[in-house]
C-alpha positions in Angstrom: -97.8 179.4 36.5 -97.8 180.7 40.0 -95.6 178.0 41.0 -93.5 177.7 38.2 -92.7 181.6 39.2 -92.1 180.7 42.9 -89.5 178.2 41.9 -87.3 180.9 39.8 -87.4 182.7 42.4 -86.1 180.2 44.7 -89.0 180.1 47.4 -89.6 176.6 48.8 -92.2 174.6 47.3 -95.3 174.8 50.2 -95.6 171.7 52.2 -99.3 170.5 52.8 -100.5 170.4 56.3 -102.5 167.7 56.0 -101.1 165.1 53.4 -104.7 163.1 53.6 -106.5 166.2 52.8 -106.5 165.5 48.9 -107.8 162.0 49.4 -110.9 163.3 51.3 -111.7 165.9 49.2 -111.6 163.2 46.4 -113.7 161.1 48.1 -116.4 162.7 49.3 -117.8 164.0 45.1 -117.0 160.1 44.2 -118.9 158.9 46.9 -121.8 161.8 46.0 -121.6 160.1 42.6 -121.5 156.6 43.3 -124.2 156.6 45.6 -127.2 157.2 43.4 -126.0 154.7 40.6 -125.7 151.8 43.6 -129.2 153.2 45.0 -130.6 152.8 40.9 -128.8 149.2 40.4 -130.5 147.9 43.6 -133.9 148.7 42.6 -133.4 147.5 39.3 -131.9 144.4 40.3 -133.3 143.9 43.9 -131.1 142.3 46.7 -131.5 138.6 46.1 -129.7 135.6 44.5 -130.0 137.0 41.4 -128.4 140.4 41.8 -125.6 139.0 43.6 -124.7 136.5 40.8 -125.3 139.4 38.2 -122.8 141.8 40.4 -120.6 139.0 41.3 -120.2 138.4 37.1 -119.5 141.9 36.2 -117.1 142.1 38.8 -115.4 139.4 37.1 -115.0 140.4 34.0 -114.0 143.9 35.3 -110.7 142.3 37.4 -110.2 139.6 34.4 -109.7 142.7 32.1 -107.6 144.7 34.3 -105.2 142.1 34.8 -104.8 140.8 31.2 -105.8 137.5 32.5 -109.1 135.9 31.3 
């Protein structure tokens, strides 16, 4: 509302002085999330052959669904 406001007025939109500073902010609670469920995975699945073909397959299907290609 506080910008909608500033633009009747006619003040300039603000410029942000660091134009990367969004992307870390995002970053750093995705990463704070993504880090246990890795940590859990890995001890459910260990770090051998097996893992890797199970991670490797869900990738797969992940990328095969996101491009409408199967």
């Amino acid at each position: 509302m506080a910008v909608r406001m500033a633009q009747m007025d006619g003040v300039p939109a603000a410029a942000p002085q660091d134009p990367q500073a969004l992307s870390r902010r995002i970053a750093e609670p995705v990463a704070d999330l993504v880090q246990p469920a890795k940590s859990e995975a890995l001890q459910k699945l260990g770090e051998g052959e097996l893992a890797y073909g199970i991670a490797n397959e869900w990738l797969r299907t992940k990328f095969s669904g996101a491009s409408g290609t199967a």
